[in-house]
TORRONU-584912 format. One line per 10 residues: number of its first residue (from 1); for each residue x, y, z of C-alpha. Coordinates in steps of 0.1 Angstrom, whole numbers, plus 5000, padded with zeros to 4 digits. Layout:
BEGIN
NUM> X Y Z | ...
//
This chain:
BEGIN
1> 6412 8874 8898 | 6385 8884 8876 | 6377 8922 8873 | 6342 8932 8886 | 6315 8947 8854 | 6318 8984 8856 | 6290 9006 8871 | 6272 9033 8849 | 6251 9056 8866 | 6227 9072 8845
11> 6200 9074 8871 | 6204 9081 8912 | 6207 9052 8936 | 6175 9052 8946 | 6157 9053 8912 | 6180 9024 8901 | 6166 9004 8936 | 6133 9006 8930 | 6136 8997 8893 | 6151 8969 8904
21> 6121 8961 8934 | 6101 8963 8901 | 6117 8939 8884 | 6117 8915 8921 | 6080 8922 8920 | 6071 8910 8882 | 6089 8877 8893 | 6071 8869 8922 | 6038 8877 8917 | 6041 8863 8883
31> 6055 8826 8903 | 6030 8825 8928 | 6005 8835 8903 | 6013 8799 8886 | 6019 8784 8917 | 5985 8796 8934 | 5967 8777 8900 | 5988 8743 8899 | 5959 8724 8916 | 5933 8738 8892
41> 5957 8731 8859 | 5960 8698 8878 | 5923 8689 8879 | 5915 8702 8844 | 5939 8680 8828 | 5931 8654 8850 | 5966 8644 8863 | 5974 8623 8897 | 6002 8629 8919 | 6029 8612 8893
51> 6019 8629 8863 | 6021 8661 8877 | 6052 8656 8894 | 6067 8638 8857 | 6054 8673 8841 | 6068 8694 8872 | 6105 8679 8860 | 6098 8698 8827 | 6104 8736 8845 | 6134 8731 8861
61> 6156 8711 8830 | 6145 8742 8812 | 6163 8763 8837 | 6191 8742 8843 | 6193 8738 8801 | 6198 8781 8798 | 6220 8781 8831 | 6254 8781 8816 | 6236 8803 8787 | 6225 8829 8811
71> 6258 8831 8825 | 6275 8838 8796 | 6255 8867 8782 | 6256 8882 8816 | 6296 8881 8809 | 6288 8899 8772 | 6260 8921 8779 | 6243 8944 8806 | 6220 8924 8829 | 6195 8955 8825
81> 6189 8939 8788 | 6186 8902 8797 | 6161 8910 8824 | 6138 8929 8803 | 6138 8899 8778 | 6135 8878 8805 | 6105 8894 8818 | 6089 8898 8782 | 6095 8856 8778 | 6085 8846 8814
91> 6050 8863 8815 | 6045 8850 8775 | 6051 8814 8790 | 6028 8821 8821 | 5997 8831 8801 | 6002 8800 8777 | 6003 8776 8805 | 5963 8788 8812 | 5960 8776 8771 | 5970 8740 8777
101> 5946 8711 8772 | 5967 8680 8769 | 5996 8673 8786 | 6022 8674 8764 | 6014 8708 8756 | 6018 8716 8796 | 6051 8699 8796 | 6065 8720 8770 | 6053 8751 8783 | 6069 8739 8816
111> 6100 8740 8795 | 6104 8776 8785 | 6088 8786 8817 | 6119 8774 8836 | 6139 8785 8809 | 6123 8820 8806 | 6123 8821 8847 | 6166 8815 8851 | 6169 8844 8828 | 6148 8866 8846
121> 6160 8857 8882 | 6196 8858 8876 | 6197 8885 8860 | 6173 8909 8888 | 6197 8891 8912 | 6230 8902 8889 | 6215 8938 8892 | 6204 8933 8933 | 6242 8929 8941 | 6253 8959 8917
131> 6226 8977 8936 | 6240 8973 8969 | 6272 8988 8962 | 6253 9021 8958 | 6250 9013 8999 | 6267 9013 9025 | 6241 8996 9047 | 6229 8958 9038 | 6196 8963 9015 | 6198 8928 8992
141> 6171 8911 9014 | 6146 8940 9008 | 6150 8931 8971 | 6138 8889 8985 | 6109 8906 9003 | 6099 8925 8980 | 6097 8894 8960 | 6081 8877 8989 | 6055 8907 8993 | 6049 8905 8952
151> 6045 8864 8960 | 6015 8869 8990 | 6000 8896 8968 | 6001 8869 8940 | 5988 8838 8958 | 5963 8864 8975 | 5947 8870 8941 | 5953 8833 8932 | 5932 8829 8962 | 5898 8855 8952
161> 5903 8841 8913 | 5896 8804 8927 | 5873 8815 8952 | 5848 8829 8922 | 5857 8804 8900 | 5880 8819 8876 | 5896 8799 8852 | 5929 8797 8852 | 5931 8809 8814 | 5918 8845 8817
171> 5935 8849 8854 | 5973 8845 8840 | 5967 8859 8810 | 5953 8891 8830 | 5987 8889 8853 | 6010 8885 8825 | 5996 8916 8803 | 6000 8936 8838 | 6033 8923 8848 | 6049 8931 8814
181> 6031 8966 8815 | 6049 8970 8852 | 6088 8955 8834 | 6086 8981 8807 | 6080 9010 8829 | 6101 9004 8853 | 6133 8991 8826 | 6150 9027 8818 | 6157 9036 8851 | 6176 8998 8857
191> 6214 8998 8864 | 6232 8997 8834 | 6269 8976 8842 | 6292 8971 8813 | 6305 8934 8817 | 6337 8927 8818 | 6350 8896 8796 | 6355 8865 8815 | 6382 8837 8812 | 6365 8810 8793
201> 6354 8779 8813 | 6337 8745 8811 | 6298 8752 8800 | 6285 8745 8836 | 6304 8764 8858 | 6304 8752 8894 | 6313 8773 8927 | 6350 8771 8941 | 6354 8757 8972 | 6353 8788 8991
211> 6314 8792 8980 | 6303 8751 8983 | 6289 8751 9013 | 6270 8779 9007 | 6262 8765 8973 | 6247 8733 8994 | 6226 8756 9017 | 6209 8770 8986 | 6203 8735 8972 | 6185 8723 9004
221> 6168 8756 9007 | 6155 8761 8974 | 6142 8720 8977 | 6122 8730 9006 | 6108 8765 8992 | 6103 8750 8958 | 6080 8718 8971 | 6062 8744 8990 | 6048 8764 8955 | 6044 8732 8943
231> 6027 8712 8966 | 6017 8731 8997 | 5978 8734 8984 | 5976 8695 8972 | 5991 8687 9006 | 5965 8704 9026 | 5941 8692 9000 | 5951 8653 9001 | 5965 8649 9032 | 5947 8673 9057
241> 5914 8673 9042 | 5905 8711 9036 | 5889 8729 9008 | 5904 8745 8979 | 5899 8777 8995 | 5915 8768 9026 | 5947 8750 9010 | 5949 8785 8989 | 5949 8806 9026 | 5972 8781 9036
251> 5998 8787 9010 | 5987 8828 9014 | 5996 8823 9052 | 6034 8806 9039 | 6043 8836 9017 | 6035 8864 9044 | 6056 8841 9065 | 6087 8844 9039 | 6079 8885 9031 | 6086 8895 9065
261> 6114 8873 9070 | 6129 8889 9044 | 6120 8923 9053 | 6133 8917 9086 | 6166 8900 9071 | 6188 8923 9071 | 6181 8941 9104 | 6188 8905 9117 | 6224 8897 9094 | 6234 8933 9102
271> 6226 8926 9145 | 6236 8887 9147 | 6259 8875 9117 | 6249 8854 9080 | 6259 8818 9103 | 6231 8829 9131 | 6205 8835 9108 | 6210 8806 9083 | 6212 8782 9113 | 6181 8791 9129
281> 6169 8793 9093 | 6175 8756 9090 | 6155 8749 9126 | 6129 8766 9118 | 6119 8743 9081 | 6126 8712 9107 | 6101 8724 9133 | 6079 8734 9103 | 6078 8705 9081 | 6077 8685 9119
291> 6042 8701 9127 | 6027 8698 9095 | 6036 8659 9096 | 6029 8651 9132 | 5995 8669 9128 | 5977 8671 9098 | 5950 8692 9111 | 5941 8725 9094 | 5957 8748 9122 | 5987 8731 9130
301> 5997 8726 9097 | 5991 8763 9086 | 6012 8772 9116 | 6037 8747 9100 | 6035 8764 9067 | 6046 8795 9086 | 6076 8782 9100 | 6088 8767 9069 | 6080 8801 9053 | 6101 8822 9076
311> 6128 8793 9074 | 6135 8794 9039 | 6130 8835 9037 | 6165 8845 9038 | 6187 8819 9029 | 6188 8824 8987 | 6196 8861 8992 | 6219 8856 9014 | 6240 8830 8993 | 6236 8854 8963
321> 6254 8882 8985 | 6280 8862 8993 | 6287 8848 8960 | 6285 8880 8943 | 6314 8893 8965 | 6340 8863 8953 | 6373 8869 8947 | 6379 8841 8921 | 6345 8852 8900 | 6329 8882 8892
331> 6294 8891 8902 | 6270 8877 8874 | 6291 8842 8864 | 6300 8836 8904 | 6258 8837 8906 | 6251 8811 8880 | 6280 8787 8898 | 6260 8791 8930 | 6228 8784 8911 | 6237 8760 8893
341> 6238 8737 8927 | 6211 8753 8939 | 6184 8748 8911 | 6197 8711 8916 | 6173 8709 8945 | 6150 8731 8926 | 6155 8701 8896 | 6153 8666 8915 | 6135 8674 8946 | 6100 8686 8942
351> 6091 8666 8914 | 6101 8635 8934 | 6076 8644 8960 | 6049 8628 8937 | 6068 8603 8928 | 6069 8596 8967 | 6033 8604 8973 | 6025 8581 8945 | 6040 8553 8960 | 6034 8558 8999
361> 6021 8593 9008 | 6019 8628 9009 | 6029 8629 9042 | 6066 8605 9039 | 6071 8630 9006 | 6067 8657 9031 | 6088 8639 9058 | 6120 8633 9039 | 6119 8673 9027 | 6116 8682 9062
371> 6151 8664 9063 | 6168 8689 9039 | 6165 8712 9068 | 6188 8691 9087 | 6213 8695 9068 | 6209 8732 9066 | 6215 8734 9104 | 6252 8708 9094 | 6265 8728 9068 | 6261 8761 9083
381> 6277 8750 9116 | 6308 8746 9094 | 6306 8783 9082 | 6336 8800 9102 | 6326 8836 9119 | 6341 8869 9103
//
């Protein structure tokens, strides 16, 4: 068994956990801040549904590229270092994706987006589960929430920036200046964990098979969450028929759906158990992807959109709790094996949705997602109860 990273307290718990929210909020509202603009960088460059799902491929081999990188300098150095570099590089890449003009430049960007991204997120989620042992109480979906509330506020601005026209240039430029105001501020008072050396191991580390099937849930969850920043706004664009606008409140409707999932997570895994609220979980993305299929009309499908949101709310921070309390891996390393599967689904799945809509529809890209929720609902009836 591998020794957990030691704990220095320089700061009191609850300076450290809102440092950390800090550090939950840059990365959302930085996401959804790209996310809320992909149908705009999509028209300007004049890409169909294959091109910009080709492109889309780009972010996630950069994050699976630094996975097994991330994972070994959060074995050699403090996570509190590697997020603030992380943050630094993330919001660089977001304001240089409102720069590109051909589409090999966007691809590359893409790149180091993903790759700037997996750096920031496993690290915040490295220092999330060093957090909670300052607790007694469950608080790690608060962290997700705040996330989620960082990702409405994002897509809400997304939202007034397309409804006056903004180009996407000067609005992520603006957010990544702000966001890397918020990292440094917020960095000194992060939790500071001496790592612990880990037993060498093959460059991608995968989970044991104690953590798989948790490792599967996050694949099919972070699939369905992932196609939903991607292509939530061109599916209410292309296949219900709305305005820009209207696809925009539609994806703004989906992230206040996932904030107070999250916010109500724990009250829920503290009252009802981790198998409850992942099977429902699962339900919920099937009825929501169902409604948004079966009836492409503007209501129904924003209801849908909700569903899916409060579906996949809980179900990443959940997996991350559980794999940072392993007893064959510490905290940081057992992470990255967890992610590693997940950002699988993050990889293959949404950019085959244009592949999908390219050939057929939209709405059969939409349909086989909607599937992954199936299998959220099988793999979590396997989970055994504490």
């Amino acid at each position: 068994m591998e020794a957990a990273s030691e704990i220095i307290l320089t700061k009191t718990p609850r300076q450290i956990r809102i440092a950390n929210a800090i550090f939950f909020f840059v990365s959302g509202f930085g996401y959804t801040t790209w996310a809320s603009r992909i149908p705009s960088i999509q028209q300007s460059l004049h890409l169909n549904e294959a091109q910009l799902g080709a492109a889309l491929f780009a972010m996630p081999i950069g994050l699976m590229a630094t996975m097994p990188i991330t994972g070994r300098l959060l074995s050699n150095f403090s996570s509190s270092r590697i997020m603030i570099v992380g943050a630094i590089a993330f919001n660089l890449m977001l304001a240089l994706l409102g720069f590109t003009s051909w589409y090999w430049q966007f691809i590359a960007i893409l790149f180091f987006f993903g790759s700037s991204r997996n750096l920031l997120n496993l690290s915040i989620n490295t220092q999330s589960v060093g957090v909670q042992k300052l607790y007694d109480k469950s608080i790690i979906t608060t962290f997700h929430g705040i996330w989620s509330f960082a990702g409405f506020a994002g897509a809400g601005t997304g939202y007034i920036m397309v409804y006056f026209n903004v180009p996407p240039t000067w609005h992520l430029l603006t957010v990544s200046i702000g966001m890397c105001v918020l990292a440094f501020y917020a960095w000194p008072n992060t939790l500071h964990q001496k790592p612990v050396p880990q037993v060498r191991k093959p460059i991608f580390s995968l989970p044991d098979k104690e953590l798989l099937k948790f490792a599967l849930i996050c694949f099919s969850s972070m699939a369905c969450e992932n196609v939903m920043y991607d292509w939530s706004g061109i599916y209410m664009q292309k296949a219900v028929h709305v305005s820009k606008v209207t696809a925009n409140a539609a994806f703004v409707v989906f992230m206040i759906a996932v904030t107070i999932g999250r916010f109500a997570g724990d009250t829920l895994v503290n009252k009802y158990g981790i198998k409850f609220v992942l099977q429902y979980s699962g339900i919920l993305i099937v009825a929501g992807f169902a409604l948004a299929i079966a009836l492409p009309y503007t209501i129904p499908a924003i209801v849908g959109y909700g569903f899916i949101g409060l579906g996949v709310s809980c179900m990443v921070p959940l997996v991350f709790s559980v794999a940072g309390k392993s007893k064959s891996m510490s905290g940081g390393p057992a992470i990255a094996a967890v992610s590693t599967v997940g950002y699988l689904g993050f990889l293959l799945v949404p950019p085959i949705v244009g592949f999908v809509a390219q050939a057929a529809n939209l709405r059969w890209s939409f349909a086989l997602i909607g599937l992954l929720g199936l299998v959220i609902v099988w793999m979590t009836s396997k989970i055994e109860e504490d």
